[in-house]
N, C-alpha and C positions, 0 to 999 in steps of 0.2 A: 599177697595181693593178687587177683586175679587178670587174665589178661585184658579184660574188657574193663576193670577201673584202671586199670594202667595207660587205659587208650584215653579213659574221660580224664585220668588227669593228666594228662600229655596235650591232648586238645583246649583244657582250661587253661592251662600254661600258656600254652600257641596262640588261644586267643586276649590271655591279657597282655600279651608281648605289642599284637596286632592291634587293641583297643588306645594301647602307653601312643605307639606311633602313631594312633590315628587321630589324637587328643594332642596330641603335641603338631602333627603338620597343620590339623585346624586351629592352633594355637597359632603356629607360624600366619596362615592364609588370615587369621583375625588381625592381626598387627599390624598387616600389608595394608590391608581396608584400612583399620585406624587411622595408619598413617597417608595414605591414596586420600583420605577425607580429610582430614587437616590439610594437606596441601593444598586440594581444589581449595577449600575454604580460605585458606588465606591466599590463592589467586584471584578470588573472588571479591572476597571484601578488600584488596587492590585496588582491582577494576572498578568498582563502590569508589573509590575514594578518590580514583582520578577521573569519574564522573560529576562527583561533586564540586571536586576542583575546576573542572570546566564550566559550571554551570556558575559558581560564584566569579570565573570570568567574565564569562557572559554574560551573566543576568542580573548579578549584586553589584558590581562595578559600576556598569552602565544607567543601572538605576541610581547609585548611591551618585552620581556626576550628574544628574538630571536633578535631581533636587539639589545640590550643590547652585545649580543655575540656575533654580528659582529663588530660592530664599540668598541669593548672596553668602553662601558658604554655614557651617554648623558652628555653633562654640566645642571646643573637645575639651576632651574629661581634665579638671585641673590637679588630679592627682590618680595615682589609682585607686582606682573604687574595687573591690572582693567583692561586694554583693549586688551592686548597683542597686540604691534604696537611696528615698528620699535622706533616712537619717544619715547618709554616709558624708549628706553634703553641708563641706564647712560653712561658717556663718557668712565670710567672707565671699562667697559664692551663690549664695540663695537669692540675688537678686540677678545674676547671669540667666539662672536658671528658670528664673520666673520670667524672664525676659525671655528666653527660648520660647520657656513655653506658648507666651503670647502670640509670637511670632506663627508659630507653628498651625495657633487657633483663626490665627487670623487669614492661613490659608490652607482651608478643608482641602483643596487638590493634592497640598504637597504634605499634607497630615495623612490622606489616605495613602498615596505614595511609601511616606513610611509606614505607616502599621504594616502595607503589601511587604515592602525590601526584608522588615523586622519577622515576617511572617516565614518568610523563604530561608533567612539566615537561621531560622529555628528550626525549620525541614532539614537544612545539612547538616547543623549541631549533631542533632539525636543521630544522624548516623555514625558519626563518630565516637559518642559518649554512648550508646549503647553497643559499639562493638561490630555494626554493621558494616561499617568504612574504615577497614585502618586510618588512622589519622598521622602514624607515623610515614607512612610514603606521601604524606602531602605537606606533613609541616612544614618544610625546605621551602617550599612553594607557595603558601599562601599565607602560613602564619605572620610572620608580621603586618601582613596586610589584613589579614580578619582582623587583630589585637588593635589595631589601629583605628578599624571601621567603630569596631565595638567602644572605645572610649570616645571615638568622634558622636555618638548614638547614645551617648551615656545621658541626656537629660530624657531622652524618649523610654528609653530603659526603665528611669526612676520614675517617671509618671505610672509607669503601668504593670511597676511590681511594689506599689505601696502598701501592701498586705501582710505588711511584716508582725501587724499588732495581732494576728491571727495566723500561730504557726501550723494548725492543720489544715490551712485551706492552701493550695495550691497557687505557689508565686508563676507566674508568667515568664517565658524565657527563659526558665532553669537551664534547659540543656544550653542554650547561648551562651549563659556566664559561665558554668562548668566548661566549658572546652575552652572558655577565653582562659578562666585562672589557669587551666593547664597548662595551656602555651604559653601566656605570660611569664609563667613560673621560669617553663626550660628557655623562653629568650633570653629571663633575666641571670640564667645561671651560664649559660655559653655566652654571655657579654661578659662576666663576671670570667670566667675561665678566662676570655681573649684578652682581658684587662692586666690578669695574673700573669699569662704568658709573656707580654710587652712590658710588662716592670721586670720579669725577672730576666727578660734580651736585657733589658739597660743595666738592671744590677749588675748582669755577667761585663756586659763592655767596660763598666766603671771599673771593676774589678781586672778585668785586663789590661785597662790604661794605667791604673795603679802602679800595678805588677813591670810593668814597661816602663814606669819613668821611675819605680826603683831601682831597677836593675841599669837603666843608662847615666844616671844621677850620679854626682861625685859625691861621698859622703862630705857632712861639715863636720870638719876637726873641734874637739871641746879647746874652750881656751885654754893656753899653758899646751898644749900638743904640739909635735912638730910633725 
Protein backbone atom coordinates (compact mmCIF):
# COMPACT_ATOMS: atom_id res chain seq x y z
CA UNK A 1 0.00 0.00 0.00
CA UNK A 2 1.31 3.22 -0.96
CA UNK A 3 1.96 6.24 1.26
CA UNK A 4 -0.56 8.56 0.06
CA UNK A 5 -3.65 5.57 0.59
CA UNK A 6 -2.23 5.06 3.75
CA UNK A 7 -2.83 8.94 4.55
CA UNK A 8 -6.57 8.49 2.89
CA UNK A 9 -7.26 5.76 5.07
CA UNK A 10 -5.86 7.12 8.18
CA UNK A 11 -7.84 10.32 7.48
CA UNK A 12 -11.36 8.22 6.63
CA UNK A 13 -10.65 6.53 9.98
CA UNK A 14 -10.10 10.04 11.71
CA UNK A 15 -12.96 11.37 10.29
CA UNK A 16 -15.52 8.64 11.11
CA UNK A 17 -14.20 8.64 14.64
CA UNK A 18 -14.97 12.65 14.44
CA UNK A 19 -18.47 12.13 12.37
CA UNK A 20 -19.48 8.74 15.55
CA UNK A 21 -18.80 12.00 18.31
CA UNK A 22 -20.35 14.44 16.32
CA UNK A 23 -23.73 12.42 16.04
CA UNK A 24 -23.73 11.33 19.43
CA UNK A 25 -22.92 15.03 21.20
CA UNK A 26 -25.88 16.12 18.67
CA UNK A 27 -27.72 13.31 19.94
CA UNK A 28 -26.89 14.38 23.56
CA UNK A 29 -27.79 18.41 22.67
CA UNK A 30 -31.36 16.72 21.03
CA UNK A 31 -32.42 15.31 24.29
CA UNK A 32 -31.53 18.44 26.32
CA UNK A 33 -34.12 20.25 23.87
CA UNK A 34 -36.67 17.29 24.18
CA UNK A 35 -36.50 17.44 27.52
CA UNK A 36 -36.00 21.88 28.05
CA UNK A 37 -39.46 21.40 25.87
CA UNK A 38 -41.44 19.17 27.93
CA UNK A 39 -40.68 21.04 30.94
CA UNK A 40 -41.63 24.65 29.62
CA UNK A 41 -44.66 22.68 28.37
CA UNK A 42 -45.85 21.32 31.40
CA UNK A 43 -44.93 24.75 33.28
CA UNK A 44 -47.11 26.15 31.01
CA UNK A 45 -50.13 24.11 30.73
CA UNK A 46 -49.70 24.77 34.76
CA UNK A 47 -50.05 28.22 34.53
CA UNK A 48 -53.26 27.26 31.96
CA UNK A 49 -54.73 25.57 34.62
CA UNK A 50 -54.33 27.85 37.52
CA UNK A 51 -55.67 30.50 35.10
CA UNK A 52 -58.61 28.69 34.81
CA UNK A 53 -58.97 28.05 38.20
CA UNK A 54 -59.11 31.50 38.83
CA UNK A 55 -61.35 32.46 36.33
CA UNK A 56 -64.05 29.70 37.51
CA UNK A 57 -63.55 31.74 40.85
CA UNK A 58 -64.25 34.45 39.61
CA UNK A 59 -66.51 34.35 37.07
CA UNK A 60 -68.61 30.74 37.46
CA UNK A 61 -69.05 31.08 41.08
CA UNK A 62 -70.38 34.45 41.12
CA UNK A 63 -72.43 33.89 38.23
CA UNK A 64 -73.62 30.42 39.26
CA UNK A 65 -74.98 32.68 43.03
CA UNK A 66 -76.49 35.37 41.00
CA UNK A 67 -78.88 33.06 39.48
CA UNK A 68 -79.20 31.06 42.57
CA UNK A 69 -80.98 34.72 43.78
CA UNK A 70 -83.07 34.87 41.09
CA UNK A 71 -84.81 31.86 40.54
CA UNK A 72 -84.79 30.71 44.41
CA UNK A 73 -81.98 28.10 44.12
CA UNK A 74 -81.71 25.07 41.16
CA UNK A 75 -83.23 21.31 41.73
CA UNK A 76 -79.72 19.09 41.54
CA UNK A 77 -79.11 16.13 39.78
CA UNK A 78 -81.18 13.23 41.70
CA UNK A 79 -78.54 10.78 40.81
CA UNK A 80 -75.57 10.59 38.68
CA UNK A 81 -76.24 11.26 35.25
CA UNK A 82 -72.79 9.89 32.76
CA UNK A 83 -74.15 11.51 29.85
CA UNK A 84 -76.55 14.12 30.91
CA UNK A 85 -79.51 13.40 28.31
CA UNK A 86 -83.06 13.74 28.51
CA UNK A 87 -83.20 9.74 28.53
CA UNK A 88 -80.97 9.30 31.64
CA UNK A 89 -83.86 10.91 33.51
CA UNK A 90 -85.95 8.53 35.85
CA UNK A 91 -89.67 8.56 35.39
CA UNK A 92 -89.96 9.68 38.90
CA UNK A 93 -88.20 12.74 38.13
CA UNK A 94 -89.49 13.98 34.73
CA UNK A 95 -91.88 16.20 36.35
CA UNK A 96 -88.98 18.18 38.60
CA UNK A 97 -87.46 18.56 35.48
CA UNK A 98 -90.31 19.83 33.41
CA UNK A 99 -90.74 22.11 36.17
CA UNK A 100 -87.26 23.44 36.01
CA UNK A 101 -87.64 23.91 32.81
CA UNK A 102 -90.72 26.14 33.01
CA UNK A 103 -89.19 28.05 35.45
CA UNK A 104 -86.35 28.70 33.63
CA UNK A 105 -88.64 29.82 30.28
CA UNK A 106 -90.42 31.87 32.49
CA UNK A 107 -87.45 33.88 33.00
CA UNK A 108 -85.38 34.80 29.66
CA UNK A 109 -82.81 36.96 31.92
CA UNK A 110 -81.80 34.25 34.05
CA UNK A 111 -82.25 31.48 30.87
CA UNK A 112 -79.64 33.74 29.09
CA UNK A 113 -77.49 33.95 32.32
CA UNK A 114 -77.08 30.29 32.07
CA UNK A 115 -76.69 29.46 28.50
CA UNK A 116 -73.64 32.62 29.24
CA UNK A 117 -72.13 30.53 32.86
CA UNK A 118 -72.88 26.93 30.56
CA UNK A 119 -70.97 28.75 27.84
CA UNK A 120 -67.79 29.73 29.91
CA UNK A 121 -67.65 26.36 31.95
CA UNK A 122 -67.40 24.74 28.24
CA UNK A 123 -64.34 27.27 27.52
CA UNK A 124 -62.31 25.84 30.66
CA UNK A 125 -63.57 22.17 30.08
CA UNK A 126 -61.77 21.94 26.56
CA UNK A 127 -58.66 23.15 28.34
CA UNK A 128 -58.43 20.60 30.34
CA UNK A 129 -59.82 17.59 28.18
CA UNK A 130 -57.72 18.59 25.27
CA UNK A 131 -54.44 18.61 27.25
CA UNK A 132 -54.04 22.45 27.24
CA UNK A 133 -54.56 22.89 31.14
CA UNK A 134 -53.24 20.14 33.25
CA UNK A 135 -56.28 19.52 35.10
CA UNK A 136 -54.19 17.39 37.63
CA UNK A 137 -52.62 20.76 39.59
CA UNK A 138 -56.20 21.99 39.87
CA UNK A 139 -58.30 19.01 40.89
CA UNK A 140 -57.48 19.51 44.79
CA UNK A 141 -58.96 22.76 44.11
CA UNK A 142 -61.97 23.01 42.26
CA UNK A 143 -62.98 19.64 41.64
CA UNK A 144 -65.64 18.96 43.82
CA UNK A 145 -66.90 22.29 43.28
CA UNK A 146 -67.15 21.95 39.39
CA UNK A 147 -68.85 18.03 40.08
CA UNK A 148 -71.20 19.85 42.00
CA UNK A 149 -72.01 22.81 39.81
CA UNK A 150 -72.29 20.40 36.89
CA UNK A 151 -75.16 18.03 38.47
CA UNK A 152 -76.82 21.30 40.12
CA UNK A 153 -76.93 22.35 35.86
CA UNK A 154 -78.06 18.86 35.15
CA UNK A 155 -81.71 19.87 33.81
CA UNK A 156 -79.98 22.79 31.64
CA UNK A 157 -77.51 20.20 30.55
CA UNK A 158 -80.39 17.80 29.30
CA UNK A 159 -82.40 20.31 27.55
CA UNK A 160 -79.67 21.21 25.19
CA UNK A 161 -77.74 17.89 24.57
CA UNK A 162 -81.13 15.98 23.40
CA UNK A 163 -79.40 14.85 20.15
CA UNK A 164 -78.90 11.62 21.23
CA UNK A 165 -81.21 10.05 18.49
CA UNK A 166 -78.68 11.44 16.01
CA UNK A 167 -75.14 10.04 16.98
CA UNK A 168 -73.15 11.89 14.04
CA UNK A 169 -74.25 15.23 14.84
CA UNK A 170 -72.49 16.76 17.58
CA UNK A 171 -73.93 16.75 21.27
CA UNK A 172 -73.41 20.24 23.11
CA UNK A 173 -71.02 20.38 26.10
CA UNK A 174 -69.01 17.26 25.53
CA UNK A 175 -66.06 18.56 26.83
CA UNK A 176 -68.19 19.77 30.20
CA UNK A 177 -69.31 16.23 30.84
CA UNK A 178 -65.98 14.58 29.95
CA UNK A 179 -64.06 16.36 32.60
CA UNK A 180 -66.98 15.95 35.01
CA UNK A 181 -67.02 11.95 34.68
CA UNK A 182 -63.43 12.24 35.12
CA UNK A 183 -63.31 13.87 38.27
CA UNK A 184 -66.30 12.31 39.52
CA UNK A 185 -64.68 8.96 38.80
CA UNK A 186 -61.17 9.91 41.06
CA UNK A 187 -63.62 11.63 43.91
CA UNK A 188 -65.58 8.57 43.98
CA UNK A 189 -62.48 6.48 44.14
CA UNK A 190 -60.42 8.58 47.07
CA UNK A 191 -63.86 8.51 48.99
CA UNK A 192 -63.85 4.95 48.43
CA UNK A 193 -59.88 4.66 49.50
CA UNK A 194 -60.74 7.01 52.62
CA UNK A 195 -63.71 4.68 53.54
CA UNK A 196 -61.36 1.68 53.24
CA UNK A 197 -58.78 3.18 55.28
CA UNK A 198 -61.26 4.02 58.48
CA UNK A 199 -62.86 0.43 58.53
CA UNK A 200 -59.60 -1.12 58.47
CA UNK A 201 -58.23 1.82 61.68
CA UNK A 202 -61.53 0.13 63.36
CA UNK A 203 -60.83 -3.51 62.18
CA UNK A 204 -57.24 -2.99 63.68
CA UNK A 205 -58.58 -1.35 67.23
CA UNK A 206 -61.28 -4.27 67.55
CA UNK A 207 -58.49 -6.47 66.96
CA UNK A 208 -56.31 -4.96 69.64
CA UNK A 209 -59.05 -4.72 72.13
CA UNK A 210 -59.66 -8.37 71.51
CA UNK A 211 -56.16 -9.36 71.97
CA UNK A 212 -56.26 -7.20 75.40
CA UNK A 213 -58.93 -8.48 77.08
CA UNK A 214 -57.74 -12.06 76.12
CA UNK A 215 -54.56 -11.80 77.57
CA UNK A 216 -56.11 -9.88 80.94
CA UNK A 217 -59.16 -12.29 81.14
CA UNK A 218 -59.11 -15.38 83.64
CA UNK A 219 -59.74 -18.31 81.58
CA UNK A 220 -63.33 -20.26 82.68
CA UNK A 221 -62.47 -23.73 83.98
CA UNK A 222 -64.86 -26.62 81.96
CA UNK A 223 -67.08 -28.25 84.64
CA UNK A 224 -65.54 -31.02 86.60
CA UNK A 225 -62.09 -28.93 86.55
CA UNK A 226 -60.43 -27.70 89.59
Amino acid sequence: MSTTTQIIATVADVSQVFLVIGLYVAWKQLAVTIKDIKLRSAREAGLIAIRQAEKFADEIIPALTEIHTKISGLPSAPNKLERFLPSEIHSSNLQKYKDALERLDNNPDVHDKILALGNKIESIAICFVKGIADEVVVFDTIGSAYCEMIEELYFFYCRYRRFEANPDRMIPYRNTITLYNTWKVRIEKIGFEADKKAIDSIGEKLDKKIKNATTKSTPIKALGTY
